[in-house]
N, C-alpha and C positions, 0 to 999 in steps of 0.2 A: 468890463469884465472880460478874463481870457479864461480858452481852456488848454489843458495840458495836454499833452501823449506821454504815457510813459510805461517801461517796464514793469511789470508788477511786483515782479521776484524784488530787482536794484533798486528801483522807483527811479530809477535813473532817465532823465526827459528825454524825448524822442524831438519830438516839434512843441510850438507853444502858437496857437491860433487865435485869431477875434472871438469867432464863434465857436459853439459849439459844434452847428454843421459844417463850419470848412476844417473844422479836429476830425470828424467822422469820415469826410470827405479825404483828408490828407489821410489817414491811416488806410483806408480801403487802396487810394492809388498808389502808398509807400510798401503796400499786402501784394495787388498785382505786379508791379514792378520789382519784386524781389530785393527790394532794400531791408524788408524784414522776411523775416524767416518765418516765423507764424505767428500769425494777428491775436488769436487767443491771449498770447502773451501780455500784449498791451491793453490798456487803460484808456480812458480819456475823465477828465476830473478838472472844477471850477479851480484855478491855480492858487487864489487864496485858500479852499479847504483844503489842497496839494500842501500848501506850505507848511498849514498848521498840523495837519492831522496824519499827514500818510508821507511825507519823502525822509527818508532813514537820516539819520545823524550817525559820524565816524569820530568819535574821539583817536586824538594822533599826538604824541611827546616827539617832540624834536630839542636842540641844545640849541639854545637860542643864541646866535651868531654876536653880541653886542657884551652879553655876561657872562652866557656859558652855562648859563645854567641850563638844568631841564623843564623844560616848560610845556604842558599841556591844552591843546585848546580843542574843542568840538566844535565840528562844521558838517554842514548839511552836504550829501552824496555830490550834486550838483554844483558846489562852489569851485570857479573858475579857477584854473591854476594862479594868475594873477593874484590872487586875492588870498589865497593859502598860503599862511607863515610857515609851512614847512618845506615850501618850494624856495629854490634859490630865486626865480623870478619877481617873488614879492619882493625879497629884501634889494632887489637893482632897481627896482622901479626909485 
């Protein structure tokens, strides 16, 4: 089991932990260290209930490189550019 960091507003992940105490532990030292800007902001959440219940979905139409046509697909805030058909990176892989 992992836990998450993340934006509440984006749900967009900060860090992803073993524990849940080294989540609380990372976010308090990423609060003093100034890598965020205010802890209130963030979250920490069991990454399966993250998955299913709380990180936002973007629906995005692009023209798909092969037909041409326009083609739509929904992906979660988080997914890597690698992995997004609407990035030219996917399609060079």
């Amino acid at each position: 089991m992992s836990y998450v960091i993340f934006h509440k507003e984006t749900t967009i992940i900060f860090k992803t932990c073993a524990t849940e105490r080294a989540a609380k532990t990372a976010l308090t030292k990423a609060a003093n260290s100034g890598k965020i800007a205010n802890r209130d902001q963030y979250s920490i959440e069991e990454s399966i209930y993250f998955a299913n219940f709380i990180e936002k979905k973007v629906t995005k139409t692009y023209l798909h490189p092969y037909s041409g046509l326009p083609t739509t697909v929904t992906m979660t805030v988080n997914t890597p550019r690698s992995c997004d058909p609407t990035s030219d990176l996917y399609w060079q892989m």
